[in-house]
BAZA-323076 format. One record per residue (C-alpha): residue in one letter; y, x, z. Coordinates in steps of 0.1 Angstrom, whole numbers, plus 5000, padded with zeros to 4 digits. Each point is the difference from the previous one (the first is absolute). Layout:
   lumba      v      u      w
       a      Y      X      Z
...
This chain:
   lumba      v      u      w
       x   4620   4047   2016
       x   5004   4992   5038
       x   4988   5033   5021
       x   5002   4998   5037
       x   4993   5035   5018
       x   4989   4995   5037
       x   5010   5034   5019
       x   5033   5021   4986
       x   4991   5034   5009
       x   4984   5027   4975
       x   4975   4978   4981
       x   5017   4972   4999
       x   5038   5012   4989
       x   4983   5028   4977
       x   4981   4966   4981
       x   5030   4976   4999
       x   5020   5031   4986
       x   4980   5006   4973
       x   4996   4962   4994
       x   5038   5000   5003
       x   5005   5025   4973
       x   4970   4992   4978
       x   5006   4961   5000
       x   5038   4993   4999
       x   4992   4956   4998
       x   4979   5007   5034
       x   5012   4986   5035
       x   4985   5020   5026
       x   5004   4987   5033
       x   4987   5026   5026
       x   4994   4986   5037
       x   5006   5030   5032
       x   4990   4992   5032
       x   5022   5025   5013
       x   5041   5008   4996
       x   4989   5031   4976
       x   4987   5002   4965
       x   4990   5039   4987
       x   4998   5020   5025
       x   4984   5033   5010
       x   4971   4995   5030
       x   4992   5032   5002
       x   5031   5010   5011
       x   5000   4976   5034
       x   4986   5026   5019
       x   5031   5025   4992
       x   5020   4969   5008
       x   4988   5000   5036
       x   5004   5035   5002
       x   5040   4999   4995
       x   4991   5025   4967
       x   5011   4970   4982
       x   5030   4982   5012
       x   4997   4962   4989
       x   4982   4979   4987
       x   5020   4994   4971
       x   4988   5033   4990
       x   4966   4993   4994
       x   5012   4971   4973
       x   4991   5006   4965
       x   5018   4966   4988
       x   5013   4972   5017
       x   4992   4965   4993
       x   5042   4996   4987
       x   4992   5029   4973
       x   4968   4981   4992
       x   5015   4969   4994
       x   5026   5015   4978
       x   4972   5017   4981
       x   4991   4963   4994
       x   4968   4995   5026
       x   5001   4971   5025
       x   4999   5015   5033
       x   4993   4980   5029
       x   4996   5018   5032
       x   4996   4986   5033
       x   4974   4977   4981
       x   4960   5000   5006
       x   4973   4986   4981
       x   4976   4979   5020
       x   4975   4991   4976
       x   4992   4998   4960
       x   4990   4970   4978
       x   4980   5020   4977
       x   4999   4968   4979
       x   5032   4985   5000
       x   5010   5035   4998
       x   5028   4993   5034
       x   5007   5023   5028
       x   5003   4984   5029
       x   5031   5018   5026
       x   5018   4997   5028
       x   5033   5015   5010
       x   4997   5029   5025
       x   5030   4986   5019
       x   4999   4963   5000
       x   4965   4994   4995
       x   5011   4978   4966
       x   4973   4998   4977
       x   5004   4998   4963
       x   4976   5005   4972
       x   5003   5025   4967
       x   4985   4995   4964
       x   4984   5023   4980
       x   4981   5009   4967
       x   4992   5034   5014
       x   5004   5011   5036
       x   4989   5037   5015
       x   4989   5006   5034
       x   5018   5034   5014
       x   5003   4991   5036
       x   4985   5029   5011
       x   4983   5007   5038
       x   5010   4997   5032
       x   4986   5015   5036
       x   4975   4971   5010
       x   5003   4997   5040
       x   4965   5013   5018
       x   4987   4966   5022
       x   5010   5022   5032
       x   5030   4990   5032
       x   5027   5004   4996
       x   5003   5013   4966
       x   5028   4982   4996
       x   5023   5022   5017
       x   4996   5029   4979
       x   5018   5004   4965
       x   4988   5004   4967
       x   5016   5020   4975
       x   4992   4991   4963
       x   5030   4982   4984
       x   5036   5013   4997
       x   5009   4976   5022
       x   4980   5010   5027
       x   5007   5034   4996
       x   5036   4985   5012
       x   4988   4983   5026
       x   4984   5033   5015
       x   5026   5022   4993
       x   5025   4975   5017
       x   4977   4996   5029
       x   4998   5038   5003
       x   5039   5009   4994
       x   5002   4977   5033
       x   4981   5020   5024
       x   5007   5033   5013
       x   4989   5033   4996
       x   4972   5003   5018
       x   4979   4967   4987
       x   4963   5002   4995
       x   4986   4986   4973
       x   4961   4994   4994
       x   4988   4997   4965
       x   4967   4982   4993
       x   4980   5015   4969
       x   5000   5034   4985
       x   4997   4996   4962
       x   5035   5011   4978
       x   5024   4975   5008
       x   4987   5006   5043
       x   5004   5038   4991
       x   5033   4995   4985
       x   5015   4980   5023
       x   4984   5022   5032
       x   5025   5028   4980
       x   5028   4984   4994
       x   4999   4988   5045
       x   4998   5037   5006
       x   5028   5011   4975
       x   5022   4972   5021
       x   4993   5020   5033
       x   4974   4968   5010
       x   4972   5004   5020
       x   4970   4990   4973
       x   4964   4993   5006
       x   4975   4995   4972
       x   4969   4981   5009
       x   4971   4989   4978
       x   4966   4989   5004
       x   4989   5024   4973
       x   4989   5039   5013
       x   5024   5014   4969
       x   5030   4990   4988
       x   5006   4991   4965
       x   4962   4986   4994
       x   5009   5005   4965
       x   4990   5036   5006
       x   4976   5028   5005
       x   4999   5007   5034
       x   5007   5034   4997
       x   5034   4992   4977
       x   5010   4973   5030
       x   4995   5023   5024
       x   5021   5023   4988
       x   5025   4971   4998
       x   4995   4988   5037
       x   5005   5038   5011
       x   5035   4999   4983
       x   5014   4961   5020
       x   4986   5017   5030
       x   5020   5029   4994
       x   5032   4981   4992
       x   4995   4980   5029
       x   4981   4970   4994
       x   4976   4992   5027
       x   4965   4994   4988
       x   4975   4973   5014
       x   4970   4997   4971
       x   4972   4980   5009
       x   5019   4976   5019
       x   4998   4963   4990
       x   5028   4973   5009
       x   4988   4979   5023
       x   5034   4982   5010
       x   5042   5008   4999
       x   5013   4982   5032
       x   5036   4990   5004
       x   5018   5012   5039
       x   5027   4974   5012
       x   5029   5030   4993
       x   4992   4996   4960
       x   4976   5029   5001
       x   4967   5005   4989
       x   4964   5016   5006
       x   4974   5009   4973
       x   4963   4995   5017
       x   4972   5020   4982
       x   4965   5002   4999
       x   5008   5036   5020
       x   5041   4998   5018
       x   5028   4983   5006
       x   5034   5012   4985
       x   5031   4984   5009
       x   5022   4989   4967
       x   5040   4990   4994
       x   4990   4994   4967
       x   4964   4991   4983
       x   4991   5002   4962
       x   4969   4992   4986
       x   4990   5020   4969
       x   4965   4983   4992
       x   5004   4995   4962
       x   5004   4973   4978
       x   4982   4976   4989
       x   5005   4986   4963
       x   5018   4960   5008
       x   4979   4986   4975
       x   5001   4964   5015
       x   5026   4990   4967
       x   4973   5013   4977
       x   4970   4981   5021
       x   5021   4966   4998
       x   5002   5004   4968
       x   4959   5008   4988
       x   5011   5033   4996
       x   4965   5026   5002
       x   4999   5022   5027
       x   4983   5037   4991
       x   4975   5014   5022
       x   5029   5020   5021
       x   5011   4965   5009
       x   5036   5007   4975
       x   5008   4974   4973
       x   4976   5012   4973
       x   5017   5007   4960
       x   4989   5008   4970
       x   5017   5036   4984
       x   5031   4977   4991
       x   5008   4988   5034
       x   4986   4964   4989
       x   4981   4985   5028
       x   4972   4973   4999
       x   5023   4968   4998
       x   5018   4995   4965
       x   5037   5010   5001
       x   4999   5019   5032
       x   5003   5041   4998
       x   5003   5021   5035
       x   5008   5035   5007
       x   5008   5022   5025
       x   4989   5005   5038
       x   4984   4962   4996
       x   4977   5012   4972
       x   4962   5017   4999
       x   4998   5035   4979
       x   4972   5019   4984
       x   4998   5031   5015
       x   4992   5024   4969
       x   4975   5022   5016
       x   4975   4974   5020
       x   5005   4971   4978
       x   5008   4980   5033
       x   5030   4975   5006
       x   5023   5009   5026
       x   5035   4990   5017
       x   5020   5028   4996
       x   5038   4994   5009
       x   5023   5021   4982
       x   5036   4993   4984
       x   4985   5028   4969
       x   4974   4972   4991
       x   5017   4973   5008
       x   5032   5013   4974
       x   4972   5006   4970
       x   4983   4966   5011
       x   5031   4980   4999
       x   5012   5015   4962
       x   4964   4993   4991
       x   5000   4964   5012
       x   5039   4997   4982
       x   4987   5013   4969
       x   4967   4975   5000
       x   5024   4972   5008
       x   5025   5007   4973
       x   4976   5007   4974
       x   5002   4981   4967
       x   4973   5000   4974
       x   4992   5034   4986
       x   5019   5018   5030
       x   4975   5027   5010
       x   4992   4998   5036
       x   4999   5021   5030
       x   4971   5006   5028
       x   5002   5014   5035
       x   4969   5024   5000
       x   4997   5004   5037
       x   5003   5021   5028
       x   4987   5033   5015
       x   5017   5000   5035
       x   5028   5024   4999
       x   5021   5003   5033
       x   5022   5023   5011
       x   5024   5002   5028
       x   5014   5023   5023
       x   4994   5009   5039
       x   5029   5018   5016
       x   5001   5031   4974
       x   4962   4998   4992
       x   4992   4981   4969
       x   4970   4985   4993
       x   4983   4983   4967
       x   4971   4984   4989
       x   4984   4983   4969
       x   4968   4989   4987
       x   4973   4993   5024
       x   4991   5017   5038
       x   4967   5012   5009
       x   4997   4971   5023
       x   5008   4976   4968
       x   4980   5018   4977
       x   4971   4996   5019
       x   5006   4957   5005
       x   5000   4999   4959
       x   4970   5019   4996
       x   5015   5028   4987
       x   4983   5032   5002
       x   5026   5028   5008
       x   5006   5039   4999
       x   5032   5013   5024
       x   5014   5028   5005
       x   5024   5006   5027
       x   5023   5033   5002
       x   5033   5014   5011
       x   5025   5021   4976
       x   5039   5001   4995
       x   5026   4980   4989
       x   5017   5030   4984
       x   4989   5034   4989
       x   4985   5012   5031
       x   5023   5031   4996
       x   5034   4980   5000
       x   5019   4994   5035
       x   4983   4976   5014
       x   4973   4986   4978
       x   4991   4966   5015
       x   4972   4988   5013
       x   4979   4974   4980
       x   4962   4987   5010
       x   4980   4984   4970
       x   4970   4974   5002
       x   4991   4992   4959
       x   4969   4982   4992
       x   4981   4992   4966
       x   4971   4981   4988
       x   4966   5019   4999
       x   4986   4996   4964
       x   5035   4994   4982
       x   5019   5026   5018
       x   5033   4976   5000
       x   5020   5002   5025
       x   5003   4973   5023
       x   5025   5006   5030
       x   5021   5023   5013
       x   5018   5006   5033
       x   5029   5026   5007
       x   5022   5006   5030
       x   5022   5026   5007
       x   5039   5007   5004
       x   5028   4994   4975
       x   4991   5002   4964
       x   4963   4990   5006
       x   4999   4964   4995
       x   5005   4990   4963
       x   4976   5025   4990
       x   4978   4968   5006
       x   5013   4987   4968
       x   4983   5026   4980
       x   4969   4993   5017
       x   5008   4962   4996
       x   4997   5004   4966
       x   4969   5016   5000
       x   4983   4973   5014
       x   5017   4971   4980
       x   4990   5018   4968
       x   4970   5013   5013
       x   5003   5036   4994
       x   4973   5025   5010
       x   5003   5026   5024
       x   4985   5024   4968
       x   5033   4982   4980
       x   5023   5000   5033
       x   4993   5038   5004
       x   5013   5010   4964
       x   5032   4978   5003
       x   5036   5017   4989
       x   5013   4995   5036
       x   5034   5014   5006
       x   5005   5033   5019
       x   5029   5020   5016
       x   4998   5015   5037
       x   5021   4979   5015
       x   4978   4970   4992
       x   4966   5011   5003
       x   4975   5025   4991
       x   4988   5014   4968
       x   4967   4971   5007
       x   5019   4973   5010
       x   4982   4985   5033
       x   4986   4971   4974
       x   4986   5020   4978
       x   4984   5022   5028
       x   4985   4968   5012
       x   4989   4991   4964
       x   4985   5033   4998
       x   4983   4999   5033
       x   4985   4961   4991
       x   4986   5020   4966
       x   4981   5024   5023
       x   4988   4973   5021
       x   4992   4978   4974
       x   4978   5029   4983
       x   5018   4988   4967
       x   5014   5027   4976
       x   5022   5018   4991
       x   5007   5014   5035
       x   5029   5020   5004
C-alpha cells in the first residue's frame, strides 16, 4: 500500500504514524508545503510575544525524526491538483517551481486553512499569521523595529485576541479592530464584554464596529489602516480574519463539499471519492447539539481525526473500526489574566438552529467565597426546553476559571440534564470552589427555570 498524506501537521503526521506503526510493509510519503512538520499553532502567538524564544520550540517532530521513523517527508513540496482516477498528485516544488507527480492507493487530505485575503487595497501589505513559518516572518519583522512600533491588528476572534496580547507584553503599541460590535463572536455578549473590558485594561486599544476599508503603504515603509470610522497609522499590519478550509485539492479531485463549504466525511474520515480520507481544519463536523455541519479548526480534532482516518486506512478484515462523533464547540483561551471558555451552542446560535433555549446568567466565585481572594467567575448556561439537556455553556473569570468548561463540555456532548448535572459528584475543597460548584449552581438554576424536578 502506497499512502501519500498532503499537509504534515497534526492530522496528517498523527495518521501516517499510526499507519507507520500499524502497517510495517506501508511507504508513506507525506508532502509539507512548509519547512516544519508537527508543530504546535497555538503556541505562535506566545512566539510573537518573546514568552517563547524560537521557533524551534514550538516543533513537536521534525521531518529528519520522521523519516527515521520510516515516513517520507517531503517539505518545501505543494500539491497542485489530484487525479482522483489515476489516483496521482500533481506538485510543484516551493523553490524551483519543478513539478513532479506522486502515486497512490490511498491519499488523505490534511492541508488544513489558511487566512483568505479580503478583495480590499492594499491588503497586501499587511501580514498574516497562520503557519509556523509566518509566525517567523512576523516575529523577525518585529525584532527589527524599535521599541515604540505600532502595530494594527485586523479581526478580533482568538488568534486577533492572542496576538493583540502578546504586542502589549512586547511593550508594542496594539490596536484591535473589527467590523463586529463584540469581540470573540463566538460569545455571549455579556461574556465578551467582560473580555474586551480586560484588552482595554491591559492596554489594547479598542475600535469595534469598524470595517477595513483599505491598508495603504507611505514611501518610508510605513503603513495606515483606513476604516469605515479612522485612520491609524501602522509599522506593522496583521490581519486576523480567520481561515478558510483550502479545499481546492479536495474540489479537483470530486471530493463533496458539506453545507459549511469543508470537505464533507463520513464518521471514518472517508470522503465521497474512493480511496481519499481527510481530516483536520479541511474537514466539515457534526456539531452534537444542532445536528449542523460546521468548520471548526482545532489541533484537539484534528489529533482524534487523523488516528481515526490511520486506523480506517490500516484496517484489515475483522479490525473493528473507529468513528469521529463530532463536535460541540469547546474553546478556551486566555486574555491577559482573565480566562474565558465556551462550549456548546450561544444564544445567538441556538436561535439560527431552531433551538428553543432556557439561560441563566449569574456571578459567584472561583473559590470559597471565604478564602483570600475568591475569584471572580460570570456564568451564561443554557438547555433545551422540553429535554432539559444542556446545551452550552460560557465562563470567564481569572485564573482557575477556564477548564471548568470541560465539565460542562461534557454535559452537552453526553447530553446530561440540568436535573442529572445538579446531582453530579463534583469535586470540592475551598481553594477551588464552593460547596455548589458554579456548574452545578447553574444546573440548579436551569432546573428552576426549566420548571423540571427535582429542584434543589
Amino acid at each position: 500500500m502506497r499512502m501519500v498524506v498532503i499537509g504534515g501537521d497534526a492530522a496528517g503526521i498523527t495518521a501516517a504514524s499510526h499507519v507507520r506503526r500499524a502497517r510495517p510493509d506501508a511507504e508513506i510519503v507525506v508532502l509539507e508545503r512548509t519547512p516544519y512538520t508537527s508543530y504546535s499553532m497555538c503556541g505562535i502567538p506566545a512566539y510573537i510575544g518573546e514568552e517563547i524564544a524560537t521557533a524551534a520550540d514550538l516543533v513537536v517532530r521534525w521531518p529528519e525524526q520522521l523519516r527515521q521513523a520510516g515516513i517520507d517527508v517531503r517539505t518545501g513540496v505543494e500539491a497542485v491538483a489530484v487525479d482522483a482516477e489515476a489516483r496521482t498528485v500533481a506538485t510543484r516544488d516551493v523553490a524551483t517551481g519543478a513539478a513532479a507527480s506522486e502515486a497512490y492507493d490511498v491519499l488523505l487530505l490534511a492541508n488544513g486553512a489558511h487566512p483568505a485575503l479580503p478583495p480590499l487595497p492594499g491588503v497586501e501589505h499587511a501580514q498574516v499569521v497562520h503557519t509556523l513559518d509566518e509566525g517567523e516572518a512576523l516575529r523577525t519583522r518585529l525584532d527589527a523595529g524599535g521599541p515604540d512600533q505600532r502595530v494594527v491588528v485586523v479581526g478580533a476572534g482568538y488568534i486577533g485576541l492572542e496576538l493583540a496580547e502578546a504586542l502589549v507584553h512586547r511593550g508594542l503599541d496594539a490596536r484591535l479592530v473589527d467590523l463586529a460590535e463584540q469581540v470573540m463572536p463566538s460569545l455571549d455578549p455579556p461574556i465578551a464584554a467582560r473580555v474586551a473590558e480586560a484588552l482595554e485594561q491591559h492596554g489594547v486599544a479598542l475600535h469595534l464596529g469598524e470595517g477595513l476599508v483599505e491598508v495603504r503603504l507611505a514611501d518610508d515603509g510605513s503603513r495606515e489602516v483606513v476604516t469605515t470610522a479612522g485612520r491609524y497609522p501602522a509599522d506593522t499590519v496583521v490581519l486576523a480574519l480567520g481561515a478558510a478550509p483550502n479545499v481546492e485539492l479536495a474540489a479537483s479531485a470530486g471530493c463533496a463539499l458539506g453545507d459549511s463549504g469543508a470537505v464533507a466525511v463520513d464518521g471514518r474520515m472517508r470522503t465521497s471519492v474512493p480511496g481519499i480520507w481527510a481530516a483536520g481544519d479541511v474537514v466539515e463536523s457534526r456539531h452534537l447539539v444542532t445536528g449542523r455541519g460546521v468548520n471548526i479548526q482545532l489541533g484537539t480534532h484534528a489529533n482524534k481525526q487523523g488516528k481515526v482516518a490511520g486506523i480506517d486506512i490500516a484496517s484489515q478484515p475483522g479490525d473493528g473500526a473507529a468513528t469521529f462523533p463530532g463536535v460541540v464547540g469547546t474553546a478556551i483561551t486566555k486574555v491577559c489574566a482573565t480566562e474565558v471558555a465556551r462550549t456548546g451552542v450561544s444564544a445567538a446560535e441556538a436561535e439560527a438552529a431552531g433551538l428553543e433555549a432556557a439561560e441563566v446568567r449569574f456571578e459567584g466565585t472561583a473559590k470559597a467565597g471565604y478564602m483570600p481572594d475568591p475569584g471572580h467567575v460570570e456564568v451564561v448556561m443554557r438547555a433545551e426546553v422540553g429535554s432539559g439537556r444542556i446545551v452550552g455553556c460560557q465562563l470567564v473569570g481569572g485564573p482557575g476559571v477556564g477548564k471548568r468548561i470541560d465539565v460542562a463540555a461534557t454535559w452537552v456532548q453526553l447530553g446530561v440534564s440540568a436535573p442529572q448535572a445538579q446531582f453530579l459528584d463534583l469535586s470540592y475543597a475551598p481553594p477551588f470552589g464552593g460547596v455548589w460548584d458554579v456548574l452545578a449552581v447553574g444546573a440548579r438554576k436551569l432546573t428552576k427555570e426549566l420548571g423540571l424536578d427535582p429542584q434543589l
